[in-house]
Backbone as XML, in Angstrom:
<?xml version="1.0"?>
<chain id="A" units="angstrom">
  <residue number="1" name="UNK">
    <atom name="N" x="11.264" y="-13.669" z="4.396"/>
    <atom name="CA" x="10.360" y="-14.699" z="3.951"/>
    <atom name="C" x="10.368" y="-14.784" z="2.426"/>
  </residue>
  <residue number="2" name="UNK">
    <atom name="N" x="10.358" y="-13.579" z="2.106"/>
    <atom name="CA" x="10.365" y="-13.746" z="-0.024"/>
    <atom name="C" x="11.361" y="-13.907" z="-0.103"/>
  </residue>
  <residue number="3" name="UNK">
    <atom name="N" x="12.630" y="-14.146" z="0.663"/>
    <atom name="CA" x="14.369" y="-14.680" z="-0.130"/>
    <atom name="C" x="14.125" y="-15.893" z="-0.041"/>
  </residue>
  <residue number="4" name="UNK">
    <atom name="N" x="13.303" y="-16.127" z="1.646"/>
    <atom name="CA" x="13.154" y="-17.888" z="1.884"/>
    <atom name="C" x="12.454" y="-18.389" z="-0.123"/>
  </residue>
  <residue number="5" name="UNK">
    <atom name="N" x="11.577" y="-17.692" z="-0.375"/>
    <atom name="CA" x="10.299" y="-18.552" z="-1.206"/>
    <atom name="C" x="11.333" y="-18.343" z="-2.556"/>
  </residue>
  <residue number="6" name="UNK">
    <atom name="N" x="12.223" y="-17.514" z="-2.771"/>
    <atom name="CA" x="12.755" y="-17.536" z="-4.028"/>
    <atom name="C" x="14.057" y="-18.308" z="-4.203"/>
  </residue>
  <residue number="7" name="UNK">
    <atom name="N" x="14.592" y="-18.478" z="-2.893"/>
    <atom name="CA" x="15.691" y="-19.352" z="-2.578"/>
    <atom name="C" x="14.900" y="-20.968" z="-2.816"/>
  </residue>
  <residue number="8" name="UNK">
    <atom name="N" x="13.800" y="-21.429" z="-2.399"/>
    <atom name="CA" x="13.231" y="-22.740" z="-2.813"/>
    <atom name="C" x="12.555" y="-22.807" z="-4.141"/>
  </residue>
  <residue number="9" name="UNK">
    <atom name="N" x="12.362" y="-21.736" z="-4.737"/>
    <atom name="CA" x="11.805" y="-21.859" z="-6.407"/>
    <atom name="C" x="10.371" y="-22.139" z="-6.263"/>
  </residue>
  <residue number="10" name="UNK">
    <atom name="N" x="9.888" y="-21.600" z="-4.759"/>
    <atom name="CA" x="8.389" y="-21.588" z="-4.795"/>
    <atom name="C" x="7.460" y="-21.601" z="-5.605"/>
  </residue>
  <residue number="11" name="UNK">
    <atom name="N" x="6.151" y="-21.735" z="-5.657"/>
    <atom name="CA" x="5.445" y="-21.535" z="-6.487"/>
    <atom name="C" x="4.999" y="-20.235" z="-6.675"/>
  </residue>
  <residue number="12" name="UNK">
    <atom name="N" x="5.053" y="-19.421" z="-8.176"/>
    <atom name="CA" x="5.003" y="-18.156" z="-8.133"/>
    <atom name="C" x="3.792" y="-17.410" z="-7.862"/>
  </residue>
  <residue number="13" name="UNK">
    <atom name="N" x="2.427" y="-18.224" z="-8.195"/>
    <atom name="CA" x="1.188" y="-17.469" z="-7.331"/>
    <atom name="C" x="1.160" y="-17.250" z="-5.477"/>
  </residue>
  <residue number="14" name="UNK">
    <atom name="N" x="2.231" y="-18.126" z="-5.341"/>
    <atom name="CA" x="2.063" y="-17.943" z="-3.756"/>
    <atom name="C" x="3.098" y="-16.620" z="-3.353"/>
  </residue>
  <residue number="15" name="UNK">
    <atom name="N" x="4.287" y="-16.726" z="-3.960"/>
    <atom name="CA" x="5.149" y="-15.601" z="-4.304"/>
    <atom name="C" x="4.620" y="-14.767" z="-4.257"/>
  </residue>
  <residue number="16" name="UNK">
    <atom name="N" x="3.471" y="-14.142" z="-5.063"/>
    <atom name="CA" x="3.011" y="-13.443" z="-5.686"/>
    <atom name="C" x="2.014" y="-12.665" z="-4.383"/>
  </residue>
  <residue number="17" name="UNK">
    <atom name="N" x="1.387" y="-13.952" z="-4.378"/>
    <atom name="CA" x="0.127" y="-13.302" z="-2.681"/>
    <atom name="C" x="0.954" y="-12.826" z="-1.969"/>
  </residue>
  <residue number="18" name="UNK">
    <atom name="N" x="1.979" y="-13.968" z="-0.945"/>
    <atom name="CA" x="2.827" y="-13.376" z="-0.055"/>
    <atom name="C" x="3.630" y="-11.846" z="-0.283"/>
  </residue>
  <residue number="19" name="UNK">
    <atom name="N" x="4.217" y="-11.567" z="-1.361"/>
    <atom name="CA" x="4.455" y="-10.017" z="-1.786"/>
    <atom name="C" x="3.750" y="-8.976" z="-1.905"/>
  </residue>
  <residue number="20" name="UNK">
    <atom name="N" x="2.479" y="-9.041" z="-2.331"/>
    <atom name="CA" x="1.004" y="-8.537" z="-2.101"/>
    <atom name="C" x="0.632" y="-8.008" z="-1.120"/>
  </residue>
  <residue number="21" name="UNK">
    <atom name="N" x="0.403" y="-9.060" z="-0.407"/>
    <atom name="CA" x="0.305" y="-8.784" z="1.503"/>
    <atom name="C" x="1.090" y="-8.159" z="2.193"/>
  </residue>
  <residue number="22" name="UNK">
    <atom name="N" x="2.232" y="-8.228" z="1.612"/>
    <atom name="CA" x="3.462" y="-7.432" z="2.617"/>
    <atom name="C" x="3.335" y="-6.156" z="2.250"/>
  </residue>
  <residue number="23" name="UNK">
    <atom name="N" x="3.145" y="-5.791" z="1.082"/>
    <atom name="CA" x="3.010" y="-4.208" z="0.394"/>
    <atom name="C" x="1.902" y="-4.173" z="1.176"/>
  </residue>
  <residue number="24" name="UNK">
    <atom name="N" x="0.478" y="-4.626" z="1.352"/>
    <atom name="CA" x="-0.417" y="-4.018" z="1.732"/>
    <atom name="C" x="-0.233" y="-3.393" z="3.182"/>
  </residue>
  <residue number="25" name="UNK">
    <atom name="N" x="0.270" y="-4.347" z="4.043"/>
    <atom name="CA" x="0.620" y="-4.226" z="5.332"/>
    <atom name="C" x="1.592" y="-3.127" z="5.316"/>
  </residue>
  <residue number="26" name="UNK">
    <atom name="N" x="2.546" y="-3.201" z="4.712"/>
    <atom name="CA" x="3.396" y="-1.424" z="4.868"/>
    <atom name="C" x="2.428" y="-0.118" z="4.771"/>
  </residue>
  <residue number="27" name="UNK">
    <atom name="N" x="1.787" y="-0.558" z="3.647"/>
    <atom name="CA" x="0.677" y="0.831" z="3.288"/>
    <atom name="C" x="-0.038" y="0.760" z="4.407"/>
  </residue>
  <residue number="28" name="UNK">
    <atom name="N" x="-0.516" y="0.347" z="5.200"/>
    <atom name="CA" x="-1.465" y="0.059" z="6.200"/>
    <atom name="C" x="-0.351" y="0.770" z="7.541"/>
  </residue>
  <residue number="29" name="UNK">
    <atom name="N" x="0.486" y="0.186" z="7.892"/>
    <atom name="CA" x="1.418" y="0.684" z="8.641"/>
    <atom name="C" x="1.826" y="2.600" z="8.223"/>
  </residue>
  <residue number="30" name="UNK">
    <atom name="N" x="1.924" y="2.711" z="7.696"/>
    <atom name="CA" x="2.503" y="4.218" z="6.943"/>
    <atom name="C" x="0.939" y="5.161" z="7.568"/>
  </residue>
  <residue number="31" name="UNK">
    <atom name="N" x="0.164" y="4.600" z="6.566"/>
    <atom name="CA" x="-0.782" y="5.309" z="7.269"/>
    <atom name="C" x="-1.669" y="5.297" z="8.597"/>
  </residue>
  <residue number="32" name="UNK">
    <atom name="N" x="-1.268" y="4.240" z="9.582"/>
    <atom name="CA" x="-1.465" y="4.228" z="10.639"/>
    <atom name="C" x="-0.578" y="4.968" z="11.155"/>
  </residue>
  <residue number="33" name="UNK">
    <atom name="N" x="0.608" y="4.957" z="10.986"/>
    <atom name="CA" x="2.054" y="5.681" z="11.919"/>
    <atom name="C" x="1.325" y="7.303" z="11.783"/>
  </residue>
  <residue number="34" name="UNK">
    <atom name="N" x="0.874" y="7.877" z="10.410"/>
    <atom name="CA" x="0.976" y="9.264" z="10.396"/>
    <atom name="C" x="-0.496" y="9.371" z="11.151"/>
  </residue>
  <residue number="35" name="UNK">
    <atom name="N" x="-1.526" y="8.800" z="11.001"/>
    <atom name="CA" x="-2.760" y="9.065" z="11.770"/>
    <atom name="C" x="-2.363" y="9.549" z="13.193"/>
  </residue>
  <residue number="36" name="UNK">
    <atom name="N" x="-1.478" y="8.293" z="14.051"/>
    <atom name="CA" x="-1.464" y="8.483" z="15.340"/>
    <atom name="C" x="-0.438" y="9.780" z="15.353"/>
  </residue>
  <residue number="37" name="UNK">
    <atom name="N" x="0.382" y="10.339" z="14.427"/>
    <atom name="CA" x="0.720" y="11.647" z="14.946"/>
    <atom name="C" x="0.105" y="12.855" z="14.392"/>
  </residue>
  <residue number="38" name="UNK">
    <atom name="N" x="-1.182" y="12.736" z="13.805"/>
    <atom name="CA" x="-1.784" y="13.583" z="13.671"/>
    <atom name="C" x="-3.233" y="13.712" z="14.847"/>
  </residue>
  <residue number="39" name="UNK">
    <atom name="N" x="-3.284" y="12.642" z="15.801"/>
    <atom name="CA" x="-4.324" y="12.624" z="16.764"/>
    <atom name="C" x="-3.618" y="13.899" z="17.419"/>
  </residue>
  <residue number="40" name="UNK">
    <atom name="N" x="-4.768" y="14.283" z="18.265"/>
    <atom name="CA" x="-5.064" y="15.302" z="18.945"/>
    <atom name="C" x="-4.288" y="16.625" z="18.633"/>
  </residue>
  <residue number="41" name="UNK">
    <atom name="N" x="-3.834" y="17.225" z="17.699"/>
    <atom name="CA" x="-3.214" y="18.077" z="17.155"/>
    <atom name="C" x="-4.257" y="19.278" z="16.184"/>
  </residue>
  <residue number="42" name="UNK">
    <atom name="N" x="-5.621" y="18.540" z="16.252"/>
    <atom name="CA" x="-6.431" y="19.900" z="15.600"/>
    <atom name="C" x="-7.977" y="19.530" z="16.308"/>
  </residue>
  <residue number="43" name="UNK">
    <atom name="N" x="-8.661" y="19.934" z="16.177"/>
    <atom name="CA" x="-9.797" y="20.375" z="17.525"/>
    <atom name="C" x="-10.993" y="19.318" z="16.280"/>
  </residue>
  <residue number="44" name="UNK">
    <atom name="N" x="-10.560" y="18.596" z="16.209"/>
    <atom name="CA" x="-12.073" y="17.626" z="15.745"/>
    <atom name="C" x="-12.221" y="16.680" z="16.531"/>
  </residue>
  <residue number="45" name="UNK">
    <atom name="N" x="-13.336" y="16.042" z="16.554"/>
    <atom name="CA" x="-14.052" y="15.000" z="17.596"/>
    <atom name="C" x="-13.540" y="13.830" z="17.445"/>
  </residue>
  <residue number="46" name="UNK">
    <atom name="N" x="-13.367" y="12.525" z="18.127"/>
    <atom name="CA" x="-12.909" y="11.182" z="17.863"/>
    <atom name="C" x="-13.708" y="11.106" z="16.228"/>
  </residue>
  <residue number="47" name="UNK">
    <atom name="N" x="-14.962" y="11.181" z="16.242"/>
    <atom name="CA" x="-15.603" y="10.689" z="15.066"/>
    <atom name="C" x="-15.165" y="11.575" z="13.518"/>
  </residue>
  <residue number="48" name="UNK">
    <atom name="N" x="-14.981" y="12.641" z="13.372"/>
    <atom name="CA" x="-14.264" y="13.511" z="12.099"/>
    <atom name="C" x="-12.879" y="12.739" z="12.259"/>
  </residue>
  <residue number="49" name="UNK">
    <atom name="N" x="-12.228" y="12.294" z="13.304"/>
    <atom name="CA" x="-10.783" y="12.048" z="13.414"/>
    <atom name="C" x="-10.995" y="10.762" z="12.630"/>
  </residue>
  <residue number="50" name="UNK">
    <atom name="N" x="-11.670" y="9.842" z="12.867"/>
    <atom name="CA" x="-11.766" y="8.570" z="12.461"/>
    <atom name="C" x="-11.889" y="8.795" z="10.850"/>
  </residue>
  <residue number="51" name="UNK">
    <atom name="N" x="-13.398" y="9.618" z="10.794"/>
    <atom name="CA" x="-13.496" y="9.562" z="8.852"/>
    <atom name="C" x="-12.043" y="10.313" z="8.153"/>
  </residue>
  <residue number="52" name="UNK">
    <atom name="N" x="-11.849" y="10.885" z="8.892"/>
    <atom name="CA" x="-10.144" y="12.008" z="8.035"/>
    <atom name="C" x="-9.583" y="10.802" z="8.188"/>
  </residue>
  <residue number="53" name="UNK">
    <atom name="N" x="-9.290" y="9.642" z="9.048"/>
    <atom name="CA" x="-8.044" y="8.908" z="8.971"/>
    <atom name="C" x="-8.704" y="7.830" z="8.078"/>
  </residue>
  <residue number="54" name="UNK">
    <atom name="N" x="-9.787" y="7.263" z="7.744"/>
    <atom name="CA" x="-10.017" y="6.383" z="6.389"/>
    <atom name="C" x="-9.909" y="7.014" z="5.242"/>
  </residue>
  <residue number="55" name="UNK">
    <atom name="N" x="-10.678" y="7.930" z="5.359"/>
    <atom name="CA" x="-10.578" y="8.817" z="3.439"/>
    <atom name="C" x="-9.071" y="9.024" z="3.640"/>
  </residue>
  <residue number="56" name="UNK">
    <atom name="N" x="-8.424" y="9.525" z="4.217"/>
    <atom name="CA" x="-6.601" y="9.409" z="3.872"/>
    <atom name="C" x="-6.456" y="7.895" z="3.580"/>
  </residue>
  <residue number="57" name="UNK">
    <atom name="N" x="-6.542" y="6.759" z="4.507"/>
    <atom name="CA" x="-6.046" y="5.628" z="3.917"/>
    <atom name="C" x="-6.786" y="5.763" z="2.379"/>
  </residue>
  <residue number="58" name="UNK">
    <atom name="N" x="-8.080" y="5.549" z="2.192"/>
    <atom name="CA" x="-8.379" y="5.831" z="0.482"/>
    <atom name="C" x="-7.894" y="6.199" z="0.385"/>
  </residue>
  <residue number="59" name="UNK">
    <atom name="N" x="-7.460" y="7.272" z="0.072"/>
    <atom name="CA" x="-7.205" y="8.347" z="-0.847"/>
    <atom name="C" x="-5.324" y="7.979" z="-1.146"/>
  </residue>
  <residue number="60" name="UNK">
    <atom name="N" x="-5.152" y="7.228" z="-0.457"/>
    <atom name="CA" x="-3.358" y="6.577" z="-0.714"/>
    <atom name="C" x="-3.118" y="5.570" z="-1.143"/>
  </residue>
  <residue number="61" name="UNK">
    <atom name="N" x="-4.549" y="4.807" z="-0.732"/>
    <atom name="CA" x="-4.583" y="3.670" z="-1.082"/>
    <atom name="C" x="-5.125" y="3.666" z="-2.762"/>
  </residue>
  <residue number="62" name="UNK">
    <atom name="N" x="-6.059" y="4.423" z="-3.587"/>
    <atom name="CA" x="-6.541" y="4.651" z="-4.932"/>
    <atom name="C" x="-5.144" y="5.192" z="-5.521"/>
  </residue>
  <residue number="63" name="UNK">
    <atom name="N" x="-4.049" y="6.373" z="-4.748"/>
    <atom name="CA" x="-3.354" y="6.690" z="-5.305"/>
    <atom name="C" x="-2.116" y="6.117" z="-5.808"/>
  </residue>
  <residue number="64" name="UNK">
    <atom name="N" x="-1.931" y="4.937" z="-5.250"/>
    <atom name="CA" x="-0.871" y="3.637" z="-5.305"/>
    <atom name="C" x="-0.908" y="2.831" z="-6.035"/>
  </residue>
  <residue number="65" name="UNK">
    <atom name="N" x="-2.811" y="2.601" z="-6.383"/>
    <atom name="CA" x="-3.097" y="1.897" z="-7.163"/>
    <atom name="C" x="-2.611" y="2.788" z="-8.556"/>
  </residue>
  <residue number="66" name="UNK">
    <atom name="N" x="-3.395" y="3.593" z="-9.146"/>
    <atom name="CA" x="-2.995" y="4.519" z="-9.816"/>
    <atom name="C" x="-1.695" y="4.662" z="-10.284"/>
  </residue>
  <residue number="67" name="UNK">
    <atom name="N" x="-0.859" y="5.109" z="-9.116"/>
    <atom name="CA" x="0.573" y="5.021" z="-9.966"/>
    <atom name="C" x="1.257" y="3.590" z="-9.834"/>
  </residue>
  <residue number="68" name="UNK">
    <atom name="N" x="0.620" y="2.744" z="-9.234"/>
    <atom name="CA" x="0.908" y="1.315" z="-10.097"/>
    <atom name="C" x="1.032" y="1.242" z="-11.673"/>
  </residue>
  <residue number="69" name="UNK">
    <atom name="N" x="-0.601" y="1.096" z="-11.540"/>
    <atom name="CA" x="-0.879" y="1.594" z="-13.073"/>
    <atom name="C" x="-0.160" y="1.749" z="-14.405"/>
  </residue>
  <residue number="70" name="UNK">
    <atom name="N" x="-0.130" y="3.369" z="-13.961"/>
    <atom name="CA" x="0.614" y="3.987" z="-14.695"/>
    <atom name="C" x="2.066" y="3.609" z="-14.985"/>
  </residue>
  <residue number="71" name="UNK">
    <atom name="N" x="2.909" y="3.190" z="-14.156"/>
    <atom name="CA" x="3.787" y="2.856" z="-14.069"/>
    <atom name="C" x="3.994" y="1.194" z="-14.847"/>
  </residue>
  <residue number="72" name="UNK">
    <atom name="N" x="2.888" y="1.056" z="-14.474"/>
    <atom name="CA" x="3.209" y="-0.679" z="-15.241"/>
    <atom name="C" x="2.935" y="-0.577" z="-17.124"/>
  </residue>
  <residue number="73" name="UNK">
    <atom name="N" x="1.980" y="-0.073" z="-17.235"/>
    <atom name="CA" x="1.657" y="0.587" z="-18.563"/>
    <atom name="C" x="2.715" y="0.886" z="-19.268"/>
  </residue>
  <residue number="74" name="UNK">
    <atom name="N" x="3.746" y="1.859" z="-18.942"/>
    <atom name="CA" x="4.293" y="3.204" z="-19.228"/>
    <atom name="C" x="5.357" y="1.768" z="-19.150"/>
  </residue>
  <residue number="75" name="UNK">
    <atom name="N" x="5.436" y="0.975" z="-18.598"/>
    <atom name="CA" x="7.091" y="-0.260" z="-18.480"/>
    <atom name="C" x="6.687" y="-1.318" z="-20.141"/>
  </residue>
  <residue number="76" name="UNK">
    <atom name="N" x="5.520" y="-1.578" z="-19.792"/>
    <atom name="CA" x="5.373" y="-2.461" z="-20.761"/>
    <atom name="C" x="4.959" y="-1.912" z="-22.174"/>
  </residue>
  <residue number="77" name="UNK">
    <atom name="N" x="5.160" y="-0.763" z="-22.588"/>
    <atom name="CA" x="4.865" y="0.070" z="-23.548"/>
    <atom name="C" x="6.102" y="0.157" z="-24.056"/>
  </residue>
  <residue number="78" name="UNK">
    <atom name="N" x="7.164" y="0.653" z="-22.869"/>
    <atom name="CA" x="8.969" y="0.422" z="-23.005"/>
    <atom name="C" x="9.333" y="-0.831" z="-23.985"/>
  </residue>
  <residue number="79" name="UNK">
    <atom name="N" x="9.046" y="-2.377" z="-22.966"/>
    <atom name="CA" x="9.666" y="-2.788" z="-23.155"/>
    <atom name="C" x="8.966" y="-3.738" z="-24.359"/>
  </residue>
  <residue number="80" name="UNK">
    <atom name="N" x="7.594" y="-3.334" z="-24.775"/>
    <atom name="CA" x="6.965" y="-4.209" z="-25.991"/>
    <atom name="C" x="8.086" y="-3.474" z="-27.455"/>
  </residue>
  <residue number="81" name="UNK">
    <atom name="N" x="8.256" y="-2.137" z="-26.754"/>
    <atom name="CA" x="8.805" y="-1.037" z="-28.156"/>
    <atom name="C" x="10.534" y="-2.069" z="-28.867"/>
  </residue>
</chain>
């Protein structure tokens, strides 16, 4: 779909969402895939299982942001030099 939107010279805020969304949805996927193989593998209740599997999505999800961040900073610091 983003070769389709760059192959037509789309408009780049829509570019922009649509690429957005797709990263989010992988991150969302990643940490769904490892949740379900960490179910029933240690002796906590549906309900501890549930809060361990959001504070992990946080906690990957703040950390992505983060080394976004950093990473974008640390590029445009490069390439202002």
């Amino acid at each position: 779909m983003l070769a389709v939107f760059k192959e037509m010279d789309a408009d780049v805020n829509l570019y922009a969402i649509i690429f957005g969304e797709s990263i989010f949805n992988d991150a969302i996927g990643i940490v769904m895939y490892e949740t379900v193989l960490k179910i029933g593998t240690n002796d906590m209740t549906f309900s501890e299982e549930l809060l361990a599997s959001i504070a992990e999505f946080f906690i990957i999800f703040t950390g992505s942001i983060v080394i976004g961040a950093i990473a974008a900073l640390f590029i445009s610091w490069v390439l202002k030099r």
